[in-house]
N, C-alpha and C positions, 0 to 999 in steps of 0.2 A: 848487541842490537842486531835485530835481522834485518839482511840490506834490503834495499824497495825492491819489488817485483818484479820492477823493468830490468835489473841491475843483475837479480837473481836471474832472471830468463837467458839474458847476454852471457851469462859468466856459464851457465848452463844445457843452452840450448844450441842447436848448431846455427850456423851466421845465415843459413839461407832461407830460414823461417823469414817473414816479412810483415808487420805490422797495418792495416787501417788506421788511414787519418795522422796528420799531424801531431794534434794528443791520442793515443791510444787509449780505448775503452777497455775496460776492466769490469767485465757484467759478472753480476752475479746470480739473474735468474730473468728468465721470458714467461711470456705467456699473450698468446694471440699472436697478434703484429706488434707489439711491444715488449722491449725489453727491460731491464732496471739494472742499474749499474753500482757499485759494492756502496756507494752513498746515498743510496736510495732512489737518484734522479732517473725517469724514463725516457725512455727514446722509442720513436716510432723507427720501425726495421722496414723498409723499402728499397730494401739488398736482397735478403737473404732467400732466394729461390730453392733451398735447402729443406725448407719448413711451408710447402703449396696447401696444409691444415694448420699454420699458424705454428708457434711454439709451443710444444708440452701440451698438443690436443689430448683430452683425457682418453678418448676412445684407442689412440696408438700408443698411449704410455700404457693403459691398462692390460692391451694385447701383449705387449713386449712382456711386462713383467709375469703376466699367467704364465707365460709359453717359458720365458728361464725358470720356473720356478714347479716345470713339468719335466723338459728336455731340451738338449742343445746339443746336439752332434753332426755327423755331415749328410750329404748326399749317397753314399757307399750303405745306407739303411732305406727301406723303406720309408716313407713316413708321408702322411693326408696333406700339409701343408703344402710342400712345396710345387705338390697336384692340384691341390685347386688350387692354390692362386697362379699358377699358370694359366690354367684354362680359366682364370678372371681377366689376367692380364691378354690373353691372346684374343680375346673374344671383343675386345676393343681395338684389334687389326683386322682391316679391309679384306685380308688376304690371308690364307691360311700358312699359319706358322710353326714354329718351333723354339723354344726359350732354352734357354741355357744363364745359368748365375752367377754371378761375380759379387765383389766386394767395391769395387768404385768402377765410374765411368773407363776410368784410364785402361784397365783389365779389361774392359768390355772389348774398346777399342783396339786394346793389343789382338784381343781373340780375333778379332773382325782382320785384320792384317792377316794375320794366320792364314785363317780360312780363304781368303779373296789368294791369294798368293799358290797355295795347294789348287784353289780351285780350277785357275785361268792357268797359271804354271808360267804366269809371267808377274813383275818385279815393282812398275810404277806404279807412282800413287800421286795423284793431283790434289792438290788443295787449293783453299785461300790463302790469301798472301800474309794475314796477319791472325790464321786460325789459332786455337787452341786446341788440341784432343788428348790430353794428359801428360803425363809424366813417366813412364815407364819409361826403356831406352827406345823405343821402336815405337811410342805415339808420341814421346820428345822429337822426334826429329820429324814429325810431321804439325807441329805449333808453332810455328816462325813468331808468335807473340809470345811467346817467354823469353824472348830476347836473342840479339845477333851471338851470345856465348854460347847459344845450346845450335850446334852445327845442322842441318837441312840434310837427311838421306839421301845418296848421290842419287837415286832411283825417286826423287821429290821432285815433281814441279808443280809451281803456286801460278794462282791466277787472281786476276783484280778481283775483288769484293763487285757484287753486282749494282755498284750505286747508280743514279740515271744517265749516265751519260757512256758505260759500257754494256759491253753485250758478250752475256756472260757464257752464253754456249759457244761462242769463239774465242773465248780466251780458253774453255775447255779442250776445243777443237785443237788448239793454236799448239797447245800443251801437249798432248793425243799426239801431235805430229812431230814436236819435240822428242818423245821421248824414244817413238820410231824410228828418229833419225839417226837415232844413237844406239841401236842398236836394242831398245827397250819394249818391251812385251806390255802394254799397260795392263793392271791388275785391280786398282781402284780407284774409283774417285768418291773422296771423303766429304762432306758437306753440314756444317752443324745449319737447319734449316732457318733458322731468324741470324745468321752470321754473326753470333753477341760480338767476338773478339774484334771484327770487323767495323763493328761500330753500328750493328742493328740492322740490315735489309730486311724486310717483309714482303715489300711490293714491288710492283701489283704478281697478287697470286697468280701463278701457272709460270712464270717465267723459271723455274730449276727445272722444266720438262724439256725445252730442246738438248738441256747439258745432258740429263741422265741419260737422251736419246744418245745421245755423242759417246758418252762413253759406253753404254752397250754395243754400238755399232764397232765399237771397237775392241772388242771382245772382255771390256772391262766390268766390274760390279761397282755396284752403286750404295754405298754406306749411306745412311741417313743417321746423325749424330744426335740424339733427341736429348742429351743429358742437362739441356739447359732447357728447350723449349716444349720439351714435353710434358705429359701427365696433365693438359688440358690448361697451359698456359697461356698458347692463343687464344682462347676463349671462343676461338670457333669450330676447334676441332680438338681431339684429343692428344693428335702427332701431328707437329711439324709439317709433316712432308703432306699429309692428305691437302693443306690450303693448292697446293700446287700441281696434284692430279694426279702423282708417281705412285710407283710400287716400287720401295726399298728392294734389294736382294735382303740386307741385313738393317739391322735397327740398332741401336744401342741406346742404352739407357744409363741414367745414376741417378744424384743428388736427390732428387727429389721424391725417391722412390720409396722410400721408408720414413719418409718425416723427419729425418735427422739421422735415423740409425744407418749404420755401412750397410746399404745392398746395391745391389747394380744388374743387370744383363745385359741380354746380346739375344737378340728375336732373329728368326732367321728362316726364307722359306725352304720349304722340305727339300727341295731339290738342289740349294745350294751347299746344306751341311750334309746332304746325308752319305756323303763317300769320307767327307775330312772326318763325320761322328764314327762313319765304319773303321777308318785305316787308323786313326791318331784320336789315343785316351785324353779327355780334359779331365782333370779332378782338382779343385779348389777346397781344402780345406773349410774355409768357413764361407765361400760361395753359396745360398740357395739352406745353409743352416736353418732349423724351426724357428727361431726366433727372427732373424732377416723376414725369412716369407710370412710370420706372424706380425712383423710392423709395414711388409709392404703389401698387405692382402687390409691391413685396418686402413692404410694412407689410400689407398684407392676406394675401398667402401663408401671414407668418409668422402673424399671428394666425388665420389657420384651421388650417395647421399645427401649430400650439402651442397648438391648442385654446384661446385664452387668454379667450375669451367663455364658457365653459364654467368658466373660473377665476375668473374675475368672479362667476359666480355662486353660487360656490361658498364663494368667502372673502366675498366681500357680505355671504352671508347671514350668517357665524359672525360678521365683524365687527360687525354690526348687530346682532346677538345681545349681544356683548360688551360694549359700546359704552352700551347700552339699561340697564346694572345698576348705572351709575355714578349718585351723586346730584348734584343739579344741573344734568344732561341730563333736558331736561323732554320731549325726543319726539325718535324719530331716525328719518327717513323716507329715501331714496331705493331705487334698484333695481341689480343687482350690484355695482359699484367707485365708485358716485356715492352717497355719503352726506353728509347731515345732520343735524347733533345741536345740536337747537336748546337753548338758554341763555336766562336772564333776560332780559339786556340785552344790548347791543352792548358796554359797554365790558367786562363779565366774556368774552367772546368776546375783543376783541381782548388782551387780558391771557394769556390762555389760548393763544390763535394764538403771542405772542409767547414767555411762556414756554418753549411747546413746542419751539421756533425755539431757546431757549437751549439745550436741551436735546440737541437733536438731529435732532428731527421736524420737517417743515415741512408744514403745510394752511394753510386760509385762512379765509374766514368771507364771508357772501352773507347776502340779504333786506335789504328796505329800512331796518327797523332793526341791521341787521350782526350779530346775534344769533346766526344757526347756525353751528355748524361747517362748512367746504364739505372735504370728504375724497373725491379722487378720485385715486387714486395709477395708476400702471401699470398694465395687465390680468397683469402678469408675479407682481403682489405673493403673497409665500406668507404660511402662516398666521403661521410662525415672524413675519415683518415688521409682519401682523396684529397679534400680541400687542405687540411693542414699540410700534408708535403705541397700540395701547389703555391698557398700564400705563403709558404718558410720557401723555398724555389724562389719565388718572386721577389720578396725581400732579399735573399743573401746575392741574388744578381742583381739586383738594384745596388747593393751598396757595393760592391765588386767593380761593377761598371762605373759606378762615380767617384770611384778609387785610381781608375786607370786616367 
C-alpha cells in the first residue's frame, strides 16, 4: 500500500519545506479566487497574491501554452517578446527606465544589492526589522523574518516598522549614522512599500519620502520592493511607492507577475545600471525566456483590461470598511486588496487563520508577533466573495474569543 502523502512528502522532501494551516490542503485545481481540494470541497483563496487575474485565467494559460508550443529559449537571441512587454511594463513608470529579468523576486533583489553596492562603492544596507526579501544568501540576510537562525549581514542595519507611534526617517537616519560610525559606506536602503512582513503599514501616504530623502543624502540608493504590493494592488496606484511621492533608483518585482508562472525583474533608471550593465555581464538562463514574458505581457493586459486595480480599490475599501466593525480587530490597515486586521496576540491570530481554513476561507497572519491578519486575495475578488470572508472572519473570531 502506498503511504499517505503527508508521509511520502516527509520521508521525501527536505525538512525545511513548511506546510499552511494545521490540516494541510491538498488542492487539486483553482479557478478564479477559488480553489477545490482533491475531495471536491472549495475554498475561497484570500492569500494567494500569486494569482492578481485569479487562477487559471484563460487569457494567461492560453498565452503560455501558444508561446511553449512556438519557442523557449533565453535572452542571448533576439526575440519581439521580451521587447515589448518591457516597453508595456515600463510605460506604467513615472520615470524612465530600464528592466532587466529574473526568475523570482529573491534574484531581483539579489541583482538590486549588486548593482546599489558597484554603484555607491560602499557596503550598508538598512532594512525593516522584521522584513522579508528572499532567500538567496545575500537577500537572506537581509529578512530578519525568516527567523533569528538565518544570521543578519554584518553590513545590515534594521529599523522599526513605521507604525504610529515612530518616525521612520529617524530610525533611518539613526541607522545612516550607525553604520558611519563603524566605519560603513551606506549603499541601500531596502523597503517592501505596504511593509507585509511588518505587519502591513500603508499610511498615511507620503511618509517613506523623508527616509528615501535620508538615504540619498547619504549617498545611498533607494530599492523599492514591489513583489508583494505591486502590479496594482493598492488599488490606487500601480507601484507601491507612487502612494508616497518617490522615485525608486531601482524596482523589483515577482510573484505576481506572470499569474503563477516564474518571472520576476528589477526596473532600474538609466543612470543607475548603465556602468554596472557596461562593466559586469548578467545572463540568466530562463530569466526574460518567451514564455515568462508571454505570461507576464497576458497578466498585465489582463489587469489593465479588466480594470482589476480599479477593483482593488474598490472592494479594499468596503472590505476594510467591513472588516473595521468586528470586535477583537483592534486596527486594520493596508491599501486596496492588501489588508490587515490586527488581533491581540499571535496565538488568537493563528486560531482564527485556522479556523477560517476549517471553514472554507484561506488568509494568513504577518508582523513579528503573528498578530495581523495578512488578507490579499486576487484583484478579481467581488464584493459578493468580500462578504463571505468578512462573515467567515466574524464567526471564527467570535468563537475564538469565547474560547479564551
Amino acid at each position: 500500500m502506498t503511504p499517505p502523502l503527508l508521509e511520502r512528502r516527509q520521508q521525501l522532501l527536505s525538512p525545511s519545506y513548511r506546510l499552511f494551516y494545521d490540516e494541510p490542503l491538498h488542492l487539486a485545481s483553482g479557478q478564479g479566487a477559488w480553489l477545490t481540494d482533491v475531495h471536491g470541497r472549495r475554498f475561497l483563496d484570500a492569500y494567494n497574491n500569486v494569482v492578481p487575474a485569479g487562477h487559471c485565467h484563460p487569457r494567461i494559460v492560453d498565452a503560455i501554452v501558444a508561446q511553449t508550443k512556438r519557442l523557449n529559449t533565453h535572452t542571448r537571441y533576439l526575440h519581439d517578446t521580451i521587447v515589448d512587454y518591457a516597453d508595456a511594463l515600463l510605460a506604467t513608470f513615472p520615470f524612465p527606465a530600464q528592466a532587466t529579468f529574473t526568475c523570482s523576486g529573491s534574484e531581483a533583489n539579489d541583482l538590486a544589492i549588486r548593482i546599489a553596492r558597484h554603484v555607491t562603492g560602499g557596503q550598508g544596507i538598512i532594512i525593516t526589522e522584521n522584513a522579508y526579501h528572499g532567500v538567496t544568501s545575500a537577500t537572506a540576510e537581509i529578512s530578519p523574518s525568516l527567523g533569528k537562525s538565518v544570521n543578519l549581514g554584518m553590513y545590515v542595519r534594521t529599523v522599526p516598522a513605521p507604525a504610529a507611534d515612530t518616525d521612520f526617517a529617524m530610525g533611518v537616519r539613526s541607522a545612516i549614522a550607525d553604520l558611519q560610525r563603524h566605519g560603513i559606506r551606506p549603499a541601500l536602503l531596502v523597503v517592501d512599500t505596504l511593509f507585509s512582513s511588518d505587519g502591513i503599514f500603508s499610511d498615511p501616504a507620503g511618509f517613506l519620502a523623508p527616509a528615501v530623502e535620508a538615504a540619498h543624502e547619504a549617498g545611498a540608493l533607494f530599492l523599492a520592493d514591489e513583489v508583494q504590493p505591486g502590479f496594482g494592488r493598492t488599488g490606487s496606484h500601480m507601484w507601491g511607492f507612487e502612494r508616497h511621492g518617490v522615485q525608486p533608483d531601482m524596482v523589483s518585482m515577482g510573484k505576481p507577475m506572470g499569474n503563477g508562472y516564474p518571472v520576476a525583474g528589477l526596473v532600474c533608471q538609466p543612470d543607475v545600471i548603465r556602468d554596472f550593465g557596461a562593466s559586469i555581464r548578467y545572463f540568466n538562463t530562463f530569466g526574460g525566456n518567451p514564455v515568462a514574458m508571454a505570461a507576464a505581457m497576458a497578466t498585465l493586459r489582463v489587469i489593465q483590461d479588466e480594470h482589476l486595480m480599479e477593483n482593488a480599490n474598490t472592494i479594499g475599501a468596503y472590505l476594510r470598511t467591513q472588516l473595521a466593525r468586528h470586535p477583537g480587530i483592534h486596527d486594520v490597515r493596508g491599501a486596496g486588496l492588501f489588508i490587515g486586521a490586527e488581533l491581540a496576540d499571535g496565538t488568537i491570530a493563528s486560531r482564527v487563520v485556522n479556523e477560517m481554513r476549517a471553514c472554507g476561507v484561506l488568509i494568513s497572519s504577518s508582523g513579528p508577533a503573528g498578530n495581523v491578519l495578512k488578507i490579499r486575495p486576487p484583484l478579481i475578488f467581488s464584493r459578493e466573495q468580500a462578504d463571505i470572508l468578512n462573515d467567515t472572519l466574524g464567526a471564527a473570531l467570535e468563537m475564538v474569543m469565547a474560547d479564551r
